[in-house]
C-alpha positions as CSV (number, residue, x, y, z in Angstrom):
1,X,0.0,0.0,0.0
2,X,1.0,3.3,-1.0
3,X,1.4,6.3,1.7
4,X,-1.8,8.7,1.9
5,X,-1.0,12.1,2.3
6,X,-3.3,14.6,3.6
7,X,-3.2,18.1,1.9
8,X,-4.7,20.9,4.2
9,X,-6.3,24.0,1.6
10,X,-3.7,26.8,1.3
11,X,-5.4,29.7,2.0
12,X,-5.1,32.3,-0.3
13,X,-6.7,36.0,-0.2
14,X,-6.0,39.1,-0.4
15,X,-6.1,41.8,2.1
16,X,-8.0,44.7,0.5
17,X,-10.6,44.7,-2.8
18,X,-8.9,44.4,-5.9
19,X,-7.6,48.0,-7.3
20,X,-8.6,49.6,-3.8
21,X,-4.4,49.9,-3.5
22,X,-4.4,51.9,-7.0
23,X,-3.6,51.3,-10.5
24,X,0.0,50.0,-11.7
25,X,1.4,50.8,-15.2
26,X,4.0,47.5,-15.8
27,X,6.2,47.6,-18.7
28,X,8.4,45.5,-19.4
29,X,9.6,43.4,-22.6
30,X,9.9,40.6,-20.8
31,X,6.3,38.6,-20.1
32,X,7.4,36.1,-17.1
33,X,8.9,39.5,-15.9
34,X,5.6,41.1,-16.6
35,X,3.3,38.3,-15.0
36,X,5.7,38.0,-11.9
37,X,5.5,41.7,-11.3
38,X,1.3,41.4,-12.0
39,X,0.6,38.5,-9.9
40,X,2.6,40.0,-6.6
41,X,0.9,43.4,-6.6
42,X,-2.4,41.6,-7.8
43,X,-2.3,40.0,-4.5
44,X,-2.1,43.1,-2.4
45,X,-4.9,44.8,-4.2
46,X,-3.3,46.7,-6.9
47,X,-5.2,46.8,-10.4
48,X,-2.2,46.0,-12.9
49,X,-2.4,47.2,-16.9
50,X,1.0,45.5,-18.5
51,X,2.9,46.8,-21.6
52,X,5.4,45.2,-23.7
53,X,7.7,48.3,-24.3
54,X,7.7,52.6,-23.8
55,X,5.9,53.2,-26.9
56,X,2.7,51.3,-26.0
57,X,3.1,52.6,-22.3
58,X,3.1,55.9,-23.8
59,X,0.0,54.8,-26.0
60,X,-1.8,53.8,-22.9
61,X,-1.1,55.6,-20.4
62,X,-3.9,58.4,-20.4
63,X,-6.2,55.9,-20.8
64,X,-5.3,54.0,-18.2
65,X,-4.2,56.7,-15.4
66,X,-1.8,54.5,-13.5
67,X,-1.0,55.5,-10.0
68,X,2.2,54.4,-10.1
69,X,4.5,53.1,-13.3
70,X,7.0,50.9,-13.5
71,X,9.6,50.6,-16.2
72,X,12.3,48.2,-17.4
73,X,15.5,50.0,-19.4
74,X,16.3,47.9,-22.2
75,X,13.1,47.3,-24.1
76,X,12.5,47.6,-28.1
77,X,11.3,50.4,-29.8
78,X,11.6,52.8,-26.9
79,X,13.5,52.2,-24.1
80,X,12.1,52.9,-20.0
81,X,14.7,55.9,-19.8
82,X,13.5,57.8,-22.7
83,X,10.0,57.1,-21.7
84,X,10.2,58.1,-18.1
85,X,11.8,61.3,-19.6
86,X,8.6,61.7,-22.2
87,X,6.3,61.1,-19.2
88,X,8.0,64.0,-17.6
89,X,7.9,66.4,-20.2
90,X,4.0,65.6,-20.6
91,X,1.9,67.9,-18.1
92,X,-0.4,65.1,-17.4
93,X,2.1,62.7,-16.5
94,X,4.8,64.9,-15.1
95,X,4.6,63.9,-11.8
96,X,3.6,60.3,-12.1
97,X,6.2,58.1,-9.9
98,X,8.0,56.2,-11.5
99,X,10.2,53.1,-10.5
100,X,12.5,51.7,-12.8
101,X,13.1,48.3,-12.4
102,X,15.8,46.6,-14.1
103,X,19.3,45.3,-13.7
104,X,21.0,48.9,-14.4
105,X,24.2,50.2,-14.5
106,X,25.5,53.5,-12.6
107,X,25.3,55.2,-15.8
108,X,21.9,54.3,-16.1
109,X,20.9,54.8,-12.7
110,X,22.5,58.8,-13.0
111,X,20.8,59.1,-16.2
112,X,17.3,57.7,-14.7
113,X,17.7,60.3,-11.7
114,X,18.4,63.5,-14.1
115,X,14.8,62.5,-15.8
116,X,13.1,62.1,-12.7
117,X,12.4,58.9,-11.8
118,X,11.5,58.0,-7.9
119,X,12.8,54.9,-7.3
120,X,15.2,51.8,-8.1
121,X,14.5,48.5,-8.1
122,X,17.6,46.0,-9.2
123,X,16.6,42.8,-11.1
124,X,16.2,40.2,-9.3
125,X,14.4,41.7,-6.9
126,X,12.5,40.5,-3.7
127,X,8.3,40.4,-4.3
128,X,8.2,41.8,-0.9
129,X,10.3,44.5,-1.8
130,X,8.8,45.6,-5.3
131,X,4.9,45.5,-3.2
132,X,7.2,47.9,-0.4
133,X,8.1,50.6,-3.6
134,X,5.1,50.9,-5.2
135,X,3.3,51.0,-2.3
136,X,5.0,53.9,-1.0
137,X,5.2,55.4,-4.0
138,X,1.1,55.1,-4.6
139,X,0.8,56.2,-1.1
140,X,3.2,59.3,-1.9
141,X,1.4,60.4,-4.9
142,X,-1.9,59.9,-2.8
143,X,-1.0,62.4,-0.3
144,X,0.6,64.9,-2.6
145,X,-2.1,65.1,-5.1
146,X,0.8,63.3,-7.4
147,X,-1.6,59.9,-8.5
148,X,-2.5,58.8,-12.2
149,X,-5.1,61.7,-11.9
150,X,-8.0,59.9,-10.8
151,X,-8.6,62.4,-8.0
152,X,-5.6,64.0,-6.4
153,X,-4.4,66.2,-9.0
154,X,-5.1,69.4,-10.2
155,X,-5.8,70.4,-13.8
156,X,-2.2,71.0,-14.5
157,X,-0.4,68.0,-13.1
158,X,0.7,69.9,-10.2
159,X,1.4,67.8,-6.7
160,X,2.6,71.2,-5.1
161,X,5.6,70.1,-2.3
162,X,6.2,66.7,-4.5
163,X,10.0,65.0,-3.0
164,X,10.4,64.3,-6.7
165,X,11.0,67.6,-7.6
166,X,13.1,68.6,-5.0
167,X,16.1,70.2,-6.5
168,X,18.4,68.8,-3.2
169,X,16.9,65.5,-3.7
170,X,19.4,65.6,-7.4
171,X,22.0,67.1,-5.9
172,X,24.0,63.9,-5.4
173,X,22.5,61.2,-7.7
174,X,25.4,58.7,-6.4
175,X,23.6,59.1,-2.8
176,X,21.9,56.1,-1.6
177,X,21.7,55.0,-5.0
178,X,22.0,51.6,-4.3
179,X,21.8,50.0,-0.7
180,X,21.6,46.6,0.4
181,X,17.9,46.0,-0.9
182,X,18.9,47.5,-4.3
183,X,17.1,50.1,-4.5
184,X,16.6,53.9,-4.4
185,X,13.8,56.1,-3.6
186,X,14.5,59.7,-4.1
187,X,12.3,60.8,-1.6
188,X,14.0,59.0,1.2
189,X,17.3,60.4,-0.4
190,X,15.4,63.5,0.3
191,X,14.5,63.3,3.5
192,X,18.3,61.9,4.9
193,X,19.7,65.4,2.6
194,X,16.8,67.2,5.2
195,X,18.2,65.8,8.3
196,X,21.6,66.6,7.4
């Protein structure tokens, strides 16, 4: 006779209603690196739109009014660093956080910070950690006004005392770019530059 094994139900749930956390923009080429990044913040209530490169973020993204995007560097046709700095230069996307997630060099790191993006996340990365950024990143845009523009901001894109656009917060892009966790939020740069 064989062994019987008794399997107990894995619970599985999540703690808020689906999209009550906001609305992720993921691009990224890759799709298991699309469906990885989808499924974690899925499962703590973030609504996720995917695209495949910059140009069909770009294409999307008024449509879809993410609260938070997040961008891979090496993609095809247009590549996360030149679309986070066309998402700037738009007024209705200008203060949109971004996170870049990717394996990057310094070089792009520097060049990622002097377009404006928020935050760093190095490939691989920890689920937990990704849920952490975007969280606090959704959460900062909340309470600045800064969101996809579903209700915090303004007619012109403005989020008013934003950490993003601090001009000390750019100061010293090789500042906290990378710790331990690998990666960098540039409102926490800020905030260490403050206490200084």
């Amino acid at each position: 006779m064989g062994k019987t094994r008794t399997r107990w139900p894995v619970r599985t749930y999540s703690r808020v209603v689906p999209g009550a956390s906001g609305r992720v923009l993921v691009v990224d080429d890759n799709k298991v690196i699309r469906q990885l990044i989808r499924v974690n913040l899925e499962l703590e209530g973030f609504e996720v739109v995917t695209a495949a490169d910059g140009a069909e973020c770009l294409d999307v993204v008024h449509q879809v009014r993410p609260d938070v995007i997040t961008l891979d560097v090496v993609m095809p046709r247009l590549d996360g660093l030149r679309t986070a700095a066309r998402l700037r230069a738009d007024a209705r996307t200008s203060e949109l956080p971004i996170v870049i997630v990717s394996a990057c060099t310094q070089y792009e790191v520097e060049s990622g910070l002097d377009v404006g993006v928020d935050a760093f996340l190095a490939k691989p990365f920890e689920p937990g950690e990704l849920v952490r950024v975007v969280e606090r990143l959704s959460e900062r845009g909340r309470t600045t006004g800064g969101g996809g523009g579903r209700g915090g901001r303004d007619a012109g894109g403005s989020s008013g005392g934003d950490a993003a656009a601090d001009p000390q917060a750019e100061a010293d892009p090789a500042d906290g770019v990378t710790d331990r966790t690998g990666h960098t939020d540039r409102a926490e740069r800020s905030a260490r530059t403050a206490d200084a």
